[in-house]
C-alpha positions as CSV (number, residue, x, y, z in Angstrom):
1,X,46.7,-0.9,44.0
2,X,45.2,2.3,45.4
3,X,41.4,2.1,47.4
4,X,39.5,2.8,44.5
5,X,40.0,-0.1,42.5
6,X,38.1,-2.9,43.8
7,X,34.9,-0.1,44.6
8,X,35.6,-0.3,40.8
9,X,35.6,-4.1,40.3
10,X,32.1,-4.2,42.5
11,X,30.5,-1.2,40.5
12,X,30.9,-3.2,37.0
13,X,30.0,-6.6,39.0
14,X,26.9,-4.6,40.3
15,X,26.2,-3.3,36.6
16,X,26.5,-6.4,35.0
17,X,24.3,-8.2,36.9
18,X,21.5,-5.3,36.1
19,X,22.1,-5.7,32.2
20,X,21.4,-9.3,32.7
21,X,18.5,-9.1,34.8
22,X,17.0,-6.2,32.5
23,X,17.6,-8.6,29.5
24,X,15.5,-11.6,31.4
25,X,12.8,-9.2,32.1
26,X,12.5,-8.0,28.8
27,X,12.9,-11.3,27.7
28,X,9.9,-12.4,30.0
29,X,7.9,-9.3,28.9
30,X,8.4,-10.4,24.9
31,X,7.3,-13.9,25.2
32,X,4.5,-13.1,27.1
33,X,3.3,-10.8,24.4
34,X,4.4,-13.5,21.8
35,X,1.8,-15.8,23.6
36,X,-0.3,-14.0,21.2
37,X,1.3,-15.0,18.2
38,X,1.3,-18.8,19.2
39,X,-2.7,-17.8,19.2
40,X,-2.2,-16.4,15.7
41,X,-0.8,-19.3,14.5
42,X,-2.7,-21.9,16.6
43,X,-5.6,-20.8,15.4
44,X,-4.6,-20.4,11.9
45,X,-3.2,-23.8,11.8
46,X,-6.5,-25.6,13.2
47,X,-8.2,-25.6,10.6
48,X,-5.7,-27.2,8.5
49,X,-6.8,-30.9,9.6
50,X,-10.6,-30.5,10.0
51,X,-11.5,-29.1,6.5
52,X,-12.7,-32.2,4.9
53,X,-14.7,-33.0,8.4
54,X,-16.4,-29.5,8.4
55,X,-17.3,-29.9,4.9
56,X,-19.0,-33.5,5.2
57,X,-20.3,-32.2,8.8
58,X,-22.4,-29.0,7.2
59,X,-22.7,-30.8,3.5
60,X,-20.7,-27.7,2.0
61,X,-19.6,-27.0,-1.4
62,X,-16.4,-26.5,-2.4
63,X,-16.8,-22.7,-2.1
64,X,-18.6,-23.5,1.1
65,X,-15.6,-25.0,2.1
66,X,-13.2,-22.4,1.2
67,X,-15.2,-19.9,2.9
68,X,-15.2,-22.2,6.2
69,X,-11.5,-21.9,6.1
70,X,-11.0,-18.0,4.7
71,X,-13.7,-16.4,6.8
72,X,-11.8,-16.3,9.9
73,X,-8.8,-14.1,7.7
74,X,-12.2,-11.1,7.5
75,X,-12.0,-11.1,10.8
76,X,-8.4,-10.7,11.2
77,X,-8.5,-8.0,8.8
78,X,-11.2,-6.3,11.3
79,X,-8.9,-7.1,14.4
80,X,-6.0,-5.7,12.6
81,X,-7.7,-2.6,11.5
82,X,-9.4,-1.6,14.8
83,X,-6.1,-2.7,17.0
84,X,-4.2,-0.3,16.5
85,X,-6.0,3.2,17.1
86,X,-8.0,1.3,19.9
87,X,-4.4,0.0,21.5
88,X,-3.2,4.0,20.8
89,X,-6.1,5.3,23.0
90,X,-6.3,2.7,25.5
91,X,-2.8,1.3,25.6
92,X,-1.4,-2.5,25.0
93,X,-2.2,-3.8,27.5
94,X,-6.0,-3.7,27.8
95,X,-6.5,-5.0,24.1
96,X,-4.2,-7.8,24.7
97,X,-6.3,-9.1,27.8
98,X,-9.2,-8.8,25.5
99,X,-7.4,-10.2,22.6
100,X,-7.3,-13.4,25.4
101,X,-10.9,-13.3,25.9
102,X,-12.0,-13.3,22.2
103,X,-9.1,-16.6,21.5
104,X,-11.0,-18.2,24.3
105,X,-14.7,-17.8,23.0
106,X,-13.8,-18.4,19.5
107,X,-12.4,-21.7,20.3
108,X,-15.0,-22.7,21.9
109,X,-17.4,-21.7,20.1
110,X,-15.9,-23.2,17.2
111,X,-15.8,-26.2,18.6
112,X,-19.7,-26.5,19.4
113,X,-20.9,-25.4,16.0
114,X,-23.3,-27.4,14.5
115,X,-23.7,-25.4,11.1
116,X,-21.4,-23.3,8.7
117,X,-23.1,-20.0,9.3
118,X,-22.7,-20.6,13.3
119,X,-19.2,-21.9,12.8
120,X,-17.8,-18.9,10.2
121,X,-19.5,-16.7,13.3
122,X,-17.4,-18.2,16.0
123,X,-14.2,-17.6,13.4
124,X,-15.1,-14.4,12.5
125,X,-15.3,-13.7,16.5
126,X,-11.4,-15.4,16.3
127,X,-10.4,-13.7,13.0
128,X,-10.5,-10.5,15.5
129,X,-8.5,-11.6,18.1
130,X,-5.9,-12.9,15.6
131,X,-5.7,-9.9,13.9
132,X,-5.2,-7.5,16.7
133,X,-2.3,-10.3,18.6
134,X,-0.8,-9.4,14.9
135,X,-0.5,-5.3,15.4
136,X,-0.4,-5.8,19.0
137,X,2.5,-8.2,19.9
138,X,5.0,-6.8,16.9
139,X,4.0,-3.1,18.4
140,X,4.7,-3.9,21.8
141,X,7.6,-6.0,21.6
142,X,9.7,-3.4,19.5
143,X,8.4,-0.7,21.9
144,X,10.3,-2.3,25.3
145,X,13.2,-4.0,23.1
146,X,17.0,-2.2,23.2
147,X,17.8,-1.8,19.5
148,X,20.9,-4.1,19.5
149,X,18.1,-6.8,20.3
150,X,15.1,-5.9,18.8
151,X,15.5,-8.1,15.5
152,X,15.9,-11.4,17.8
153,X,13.3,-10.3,20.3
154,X,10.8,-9.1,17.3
155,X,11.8,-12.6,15.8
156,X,9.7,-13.9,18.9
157,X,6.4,-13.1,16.9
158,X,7.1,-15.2,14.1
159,X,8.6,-18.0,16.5
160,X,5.7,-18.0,18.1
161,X,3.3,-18.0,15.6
162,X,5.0,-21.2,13.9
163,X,5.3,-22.9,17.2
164,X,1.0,-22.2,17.1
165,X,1.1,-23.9,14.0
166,X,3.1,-27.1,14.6
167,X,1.1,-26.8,18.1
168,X,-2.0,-27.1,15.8
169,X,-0.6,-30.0,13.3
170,X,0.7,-32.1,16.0
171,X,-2.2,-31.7,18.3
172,X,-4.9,-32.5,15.0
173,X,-2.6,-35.3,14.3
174,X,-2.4,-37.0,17.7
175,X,-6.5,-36.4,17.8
176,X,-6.7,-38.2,14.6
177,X,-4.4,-40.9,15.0
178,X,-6.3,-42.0,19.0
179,X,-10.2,-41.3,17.4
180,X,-9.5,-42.7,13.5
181,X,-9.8,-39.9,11.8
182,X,-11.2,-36.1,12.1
183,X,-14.9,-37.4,11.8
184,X,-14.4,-40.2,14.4
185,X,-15.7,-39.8,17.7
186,X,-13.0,-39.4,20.5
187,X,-14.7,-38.3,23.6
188,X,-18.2,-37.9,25.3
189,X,-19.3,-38.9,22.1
190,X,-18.1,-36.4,20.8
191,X,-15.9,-35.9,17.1
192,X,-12.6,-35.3,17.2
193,X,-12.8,-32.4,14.8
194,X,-14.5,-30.4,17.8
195,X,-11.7,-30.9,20.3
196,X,-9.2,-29.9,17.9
197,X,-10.5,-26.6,18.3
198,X,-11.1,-26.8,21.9
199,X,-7.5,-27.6,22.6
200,X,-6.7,-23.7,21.8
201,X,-8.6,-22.6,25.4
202,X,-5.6,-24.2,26.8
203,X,-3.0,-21.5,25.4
204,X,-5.9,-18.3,25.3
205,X,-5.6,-18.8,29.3
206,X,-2.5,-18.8,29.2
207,X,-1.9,-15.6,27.1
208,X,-4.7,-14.1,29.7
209,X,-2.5,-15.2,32.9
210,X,0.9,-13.8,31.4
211,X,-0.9,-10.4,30.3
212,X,-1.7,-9.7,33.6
213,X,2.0,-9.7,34.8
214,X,3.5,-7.9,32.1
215,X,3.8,-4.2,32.1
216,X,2.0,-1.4,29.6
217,X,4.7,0.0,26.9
218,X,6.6,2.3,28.1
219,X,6.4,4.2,24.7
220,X,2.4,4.4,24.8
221,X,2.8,5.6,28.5
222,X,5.2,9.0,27.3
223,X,2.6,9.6,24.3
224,X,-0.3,9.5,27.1
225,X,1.8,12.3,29.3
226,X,2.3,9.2,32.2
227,X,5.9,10.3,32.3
228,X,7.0,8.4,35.9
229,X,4.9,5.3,35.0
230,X,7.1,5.0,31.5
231,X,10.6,5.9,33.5
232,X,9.9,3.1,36.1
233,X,9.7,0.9,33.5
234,X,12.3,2.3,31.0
235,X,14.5,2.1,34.4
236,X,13.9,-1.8,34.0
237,X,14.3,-2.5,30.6
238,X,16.8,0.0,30.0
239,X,19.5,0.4,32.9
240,X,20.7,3.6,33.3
241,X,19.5,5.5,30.3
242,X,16.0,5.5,31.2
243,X,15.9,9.4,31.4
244,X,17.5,9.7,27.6
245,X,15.0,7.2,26.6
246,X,11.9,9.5,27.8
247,X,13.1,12.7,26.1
248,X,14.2,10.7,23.0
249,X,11.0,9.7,22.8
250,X,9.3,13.0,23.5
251,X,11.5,14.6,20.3
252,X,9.8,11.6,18.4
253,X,6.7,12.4,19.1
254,X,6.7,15.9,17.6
255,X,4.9,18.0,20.8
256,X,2.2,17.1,22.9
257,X,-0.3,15.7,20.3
258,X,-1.3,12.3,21.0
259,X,-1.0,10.1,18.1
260,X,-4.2,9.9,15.9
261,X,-5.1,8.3,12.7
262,X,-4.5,11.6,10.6
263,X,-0.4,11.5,11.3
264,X,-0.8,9.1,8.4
265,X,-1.1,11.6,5.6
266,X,1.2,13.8,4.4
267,X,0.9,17.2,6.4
268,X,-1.7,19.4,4.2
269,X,-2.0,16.8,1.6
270,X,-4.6,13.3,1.4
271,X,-1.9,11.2,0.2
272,X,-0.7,8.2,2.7
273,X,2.9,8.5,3.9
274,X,5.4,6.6,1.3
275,X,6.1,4.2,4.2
276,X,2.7,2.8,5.0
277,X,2.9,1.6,1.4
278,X,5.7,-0.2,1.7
279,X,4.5,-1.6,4.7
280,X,1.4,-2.5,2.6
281,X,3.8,-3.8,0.1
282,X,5.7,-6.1,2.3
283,X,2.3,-7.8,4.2
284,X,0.9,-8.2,0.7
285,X,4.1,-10.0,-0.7
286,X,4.4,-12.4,2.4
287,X,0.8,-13.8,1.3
288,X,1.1,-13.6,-2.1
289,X,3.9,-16.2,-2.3
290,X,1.1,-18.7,-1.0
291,X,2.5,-19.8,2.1
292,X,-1.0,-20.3,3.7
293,X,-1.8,-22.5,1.3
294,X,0.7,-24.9,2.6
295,X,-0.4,-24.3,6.5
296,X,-4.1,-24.3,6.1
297,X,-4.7,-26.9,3.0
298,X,-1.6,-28.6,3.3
299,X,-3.7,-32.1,4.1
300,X,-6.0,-31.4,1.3
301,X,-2.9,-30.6,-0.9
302,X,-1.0,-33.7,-0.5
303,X,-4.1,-35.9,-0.8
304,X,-4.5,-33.9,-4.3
305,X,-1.0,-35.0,-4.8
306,X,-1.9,-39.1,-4.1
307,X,-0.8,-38.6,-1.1
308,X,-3.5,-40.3,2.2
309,X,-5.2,-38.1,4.8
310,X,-2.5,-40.2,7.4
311,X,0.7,-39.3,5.5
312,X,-0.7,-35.7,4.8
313,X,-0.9,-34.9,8.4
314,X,2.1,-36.0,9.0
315,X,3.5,-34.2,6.4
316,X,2.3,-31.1,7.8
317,X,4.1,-32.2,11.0
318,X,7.7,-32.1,9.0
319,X,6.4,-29.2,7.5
320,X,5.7,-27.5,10.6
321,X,9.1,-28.6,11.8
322,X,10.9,-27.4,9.2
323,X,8.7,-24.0,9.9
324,X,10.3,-23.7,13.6
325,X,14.1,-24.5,12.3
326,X,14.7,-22.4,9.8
327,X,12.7,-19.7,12.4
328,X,15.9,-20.1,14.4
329,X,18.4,-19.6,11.4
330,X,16.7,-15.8,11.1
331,X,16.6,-15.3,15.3
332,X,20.7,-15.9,14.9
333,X,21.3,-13.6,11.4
334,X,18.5,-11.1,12.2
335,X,20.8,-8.9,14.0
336,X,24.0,-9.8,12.1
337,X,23.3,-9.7,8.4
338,X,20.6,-7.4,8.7
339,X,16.8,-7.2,7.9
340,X,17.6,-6.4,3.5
341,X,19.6,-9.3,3.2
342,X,17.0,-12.2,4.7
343,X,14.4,-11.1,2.4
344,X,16.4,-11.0,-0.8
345,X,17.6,-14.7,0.0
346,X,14.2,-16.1,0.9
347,X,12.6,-14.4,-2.2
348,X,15.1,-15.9,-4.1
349,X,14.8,-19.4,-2.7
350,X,10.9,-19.1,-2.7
351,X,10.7,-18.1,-6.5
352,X,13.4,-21.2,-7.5
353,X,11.5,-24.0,-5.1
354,X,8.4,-22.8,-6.3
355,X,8.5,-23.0,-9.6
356,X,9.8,-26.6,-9.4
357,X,6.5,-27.2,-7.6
358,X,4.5,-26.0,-10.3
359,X,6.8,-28.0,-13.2
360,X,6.4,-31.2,-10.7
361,X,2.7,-30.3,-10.9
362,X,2.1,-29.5,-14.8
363,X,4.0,-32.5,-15.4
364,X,2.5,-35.0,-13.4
365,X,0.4,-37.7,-14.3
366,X,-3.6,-38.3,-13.8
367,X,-4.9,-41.5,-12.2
368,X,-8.2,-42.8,-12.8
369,X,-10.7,-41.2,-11.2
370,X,-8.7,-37.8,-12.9
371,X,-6.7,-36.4,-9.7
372,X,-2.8,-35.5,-9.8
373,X,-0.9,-38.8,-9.4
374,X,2.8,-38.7,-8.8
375,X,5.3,-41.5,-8.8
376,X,7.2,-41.9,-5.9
377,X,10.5,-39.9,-6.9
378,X,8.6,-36.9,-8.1
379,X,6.5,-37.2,-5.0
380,X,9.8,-37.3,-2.9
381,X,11.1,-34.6,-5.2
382,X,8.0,-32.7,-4.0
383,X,8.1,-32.9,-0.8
384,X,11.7,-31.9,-0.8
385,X,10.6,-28.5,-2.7
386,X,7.6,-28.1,-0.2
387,X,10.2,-28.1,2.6
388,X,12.3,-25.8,0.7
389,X,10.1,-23.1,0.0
390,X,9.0,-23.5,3.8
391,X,12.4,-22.7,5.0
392,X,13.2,-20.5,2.5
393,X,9.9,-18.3,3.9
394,X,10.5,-19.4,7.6
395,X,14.1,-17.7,7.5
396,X,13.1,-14.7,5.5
397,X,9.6,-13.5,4.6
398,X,8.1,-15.2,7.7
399,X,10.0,-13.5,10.7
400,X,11.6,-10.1,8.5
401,X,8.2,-8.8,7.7
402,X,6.8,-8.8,11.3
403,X,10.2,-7.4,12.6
404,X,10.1,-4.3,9.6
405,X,6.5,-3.5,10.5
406,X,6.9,-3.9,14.1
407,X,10.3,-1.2,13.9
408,X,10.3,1.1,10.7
409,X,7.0,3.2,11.3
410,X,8.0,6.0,14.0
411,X,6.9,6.4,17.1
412,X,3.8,8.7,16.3
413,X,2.2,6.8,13.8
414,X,3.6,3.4,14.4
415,X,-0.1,1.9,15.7
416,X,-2.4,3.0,12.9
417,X,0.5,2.4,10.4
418,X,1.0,-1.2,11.9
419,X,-2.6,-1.7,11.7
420,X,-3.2,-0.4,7.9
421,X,-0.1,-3.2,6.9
422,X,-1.4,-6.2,9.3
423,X,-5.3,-5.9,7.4
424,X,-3.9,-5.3,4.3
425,X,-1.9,-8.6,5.1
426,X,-5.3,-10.3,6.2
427,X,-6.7,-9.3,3.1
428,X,-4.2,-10.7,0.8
429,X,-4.7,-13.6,2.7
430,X,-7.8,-13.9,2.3
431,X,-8.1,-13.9,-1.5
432,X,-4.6,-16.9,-1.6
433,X,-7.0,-18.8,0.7
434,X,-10.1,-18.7,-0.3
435,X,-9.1,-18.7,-4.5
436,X,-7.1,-21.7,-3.6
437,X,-10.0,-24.5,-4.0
438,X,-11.3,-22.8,-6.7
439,X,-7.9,-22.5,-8.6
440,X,-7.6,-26.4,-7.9
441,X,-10.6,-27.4,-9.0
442,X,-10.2,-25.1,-12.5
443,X,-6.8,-24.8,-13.1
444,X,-4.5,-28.0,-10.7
445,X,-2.2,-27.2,-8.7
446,X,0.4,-26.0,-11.0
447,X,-2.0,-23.1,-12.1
448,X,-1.9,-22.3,-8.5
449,X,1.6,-22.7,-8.0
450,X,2.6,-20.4,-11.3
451,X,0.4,-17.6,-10.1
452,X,3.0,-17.7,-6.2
453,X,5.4,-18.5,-8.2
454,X,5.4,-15.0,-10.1
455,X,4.6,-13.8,-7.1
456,X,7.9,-14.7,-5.4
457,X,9.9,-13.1,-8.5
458,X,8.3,-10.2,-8.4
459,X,9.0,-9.6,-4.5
460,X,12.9,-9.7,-5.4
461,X,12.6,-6.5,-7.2
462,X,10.3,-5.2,-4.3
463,X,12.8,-5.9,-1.9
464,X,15.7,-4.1,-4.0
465,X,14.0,-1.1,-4.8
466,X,12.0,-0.1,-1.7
467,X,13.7,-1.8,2.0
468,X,15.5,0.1,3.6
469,X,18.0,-1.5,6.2
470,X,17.0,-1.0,10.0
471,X,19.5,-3.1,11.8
472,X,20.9,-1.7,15.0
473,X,18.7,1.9,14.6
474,X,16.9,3.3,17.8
475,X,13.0,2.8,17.5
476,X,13.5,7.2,17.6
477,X,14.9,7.6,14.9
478,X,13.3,6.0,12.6
């Protein structure tokens, strides 16, 4: 054994132990920035249980109604739209601590409203901090994640963000079930539709807290010319390499030029980068399938479908469950099978679950007072499809989008280009949401159904022709 080999033994010991600690720290750093996407969906998901309250509290219409629920998804488009090129010029960071602020003042404020045009205000304030957490927390979680683990630690958006939304089911249901209902009075005198929303300051100061203790990108810092800020953190998060991780990104960046809102185009031309249309393409798909109908009128669906406000919450609950599982499935395969492959199987299993919801649905019978009435096997049956479709999304479409947009825009252009996707995403959501009463009340729910239905077919053939694979490729060179 000559003298060298145990300095040998301690030096891979020693290196070891920094791989693992740089892995918890990055960890850390992720979830912290995923704190936003619990926000996302928490406050998404709020609403879910208090729409009939809100409508019999402001004496709303139906479109009323709709507009109580889909106003807050303008807002996000907003957020979305003004994240990015503000997080470009003034760096992660700063927006996320705002993005804190505005969760906090939106829940409250919802939760105090005493009229629809002061409530859709205090969700339009809420719409903008959801939007940006959805450009900022993809952005900066792909920025400061090694590329063998960026598809499990990207997955962290979309865990989060269903983990918000179960938060939200399970907190509206326990509120329910203690006051009697969404309209009963729980505390101070108080409804119980009001502290559903005010339960979401609890996370917002959260997210404020952990933003504090987390660290700007490392990626924004090199485009900003802070060269020894980003290497003392590239030295954390990437052991050894931090030096090849600055100039890499330096090539990426194509010179000196700070990233700005007209690296979008084409050089010389007006016409947007191929890219940020599929990007488009992708955010507009993920909505289109209806998905938010399920999280945001699931109660009001299943009571449609003869189902009471009781069993519909809880429904949302298994729903929601199902939501985090199959979550889990794509954190394991992300990085395995590959990004291509996820989102070919959900659109596949979205498209055959869905359009046995919509034959459940034309074929169903009417009870008296003319509302959908199903027996208790093709209520079962429907339930089973519901939960389908959910994990079908929640392993594919769900987490894979927010992954793509988070990794396949470069460096330069990857916070305006994120931004564009995530309020073109808003958007789309915005017209499922607030079309969804209206398509109920003309056409049932299998009208509704068809129309996501199509929807998920078409997104096959999207997926074929226009994903690339990214799996295992440095954030440079894309």
């Amino acid at each position: 054994m000559t003298s060298s080999e145990p300095d040998n033994s301690i030096q891979k010991l020693h290196d070891t132990e920094e791989v693992q600690t740089s892995f918890l720290y990055v960890l850390f750093i992720s979830s912290v920035a995923a704190i936003g996407g619990f926000l996302f969906g928490f406050d998404s998901g709020v609403i879910n249980g208090t729409v009939t309250a809100l409508g019999n509290a402001f004496n709303a219409s139906d479109v009323a109604s709709g507009f109580n629920v889909a106003s807050v998804l303008l807002g996000c488009a907003v957020g979305a739209l003004m994240a990015g090129p503000i997080s470009d010029r003034f760096g992660r960071k700063p927006i996320m601590i705002i993005t804190a602020i505005i969760f906090a003042i939106s829940a409250f404020g919802s939760g105090i409203s005493s009229s629809s045009a002061e409530f859709i205000f205090y969700r339009l304030i809420g719409g903008l901090g959801i939007g940006a957490a959805s450009v900022l927390a993809p952005a900066y979680i792909a920025e400061v994640a090694p590329a063998a683990l960026r598809g499990r630690l990207a997955t962290l958006q979309q865990l989060a963000i269903v983990l918000g939304l179960f938060a939200a089911f399970l907190s509206n249901f326990l509120i329910a079930s203690v006051s009697g209902g969404a309209e009963a009075i729980l505390m101070l005198d108080i409804a119980a539709w009001r502290w559903m929303f005010w339960v979401e300051l609890l996370p917002a100061v959260l997210f404020l807290v952990g933003v504090i203790f987390i660290p700007e990108s490392p990626r924004y810092l090199v485009a900003q010319g802070k060269i020894e800020e980003a290497r003392s953190i590239f030295k954390r998060i990437a052991t050894g390499v931090e030096n090849e991780q600055i100039e890499e990104v330096k090539k990426s960046l194509h010179g000196d030029k700070k990233p700005s809102i007209r690296d979008l185009f084409i050089d010389g031309k007006k016409k947007i980068h191929p890219i940020i249309w599929i990007g488009i393409g992708l955010s507009v798909f993920q909505q289109f399938v209806g998905i938010n109908v399920v999280f945001y009128y699931g109660a009001e669906l299943w009571q449609a479908a003869g189902f009471d406000e009781s069993q519909s919450l809880f429904i949302n609950l298994i729903a929601g469950t199902t939501n985090i599982i199959s979550t889990f499935i794509a954190i394991a395969l992300v990085d395995k099978i590959g990004r291509k492959p996820l989102l070919l199987v959900g659109s596949v299993g979205m498209f055959i679950s869905l359009g046995a919801l919509t034959f459940i649905f034309g074929t169903g019978g009417l009870d008296e007072a003319g509302k959908l009435a199903l027996s208790d096997m093709t209520g079962t049956v429907a339930l089973i499809m519901a939960n389908l479709f959910v994990v079908f999304f929640g392993l594919s479409w769900g987490p894979i989008v927010w992954v793509l947009l988070g990794e396949m825009f470069n460096n330069r252009i990857r916070g305006a280009a994120l931004a564009i996707a995530a309020s073109a995403q808003w958007l789309a959501n915005f017209a499922i949401t607030m079309t969804f009463p209206i398509l109920l009340g003309s056409f049932g729910l299998a009208g509704a159904y068809g129309l996501y239905t199509v929807s998920a077919l078409l997104s096959i053939f999207f997926v074929i022709k226009y994903i690339k694979e990214t799996r295992g490729i440095r954030l440079e060179e894309m």
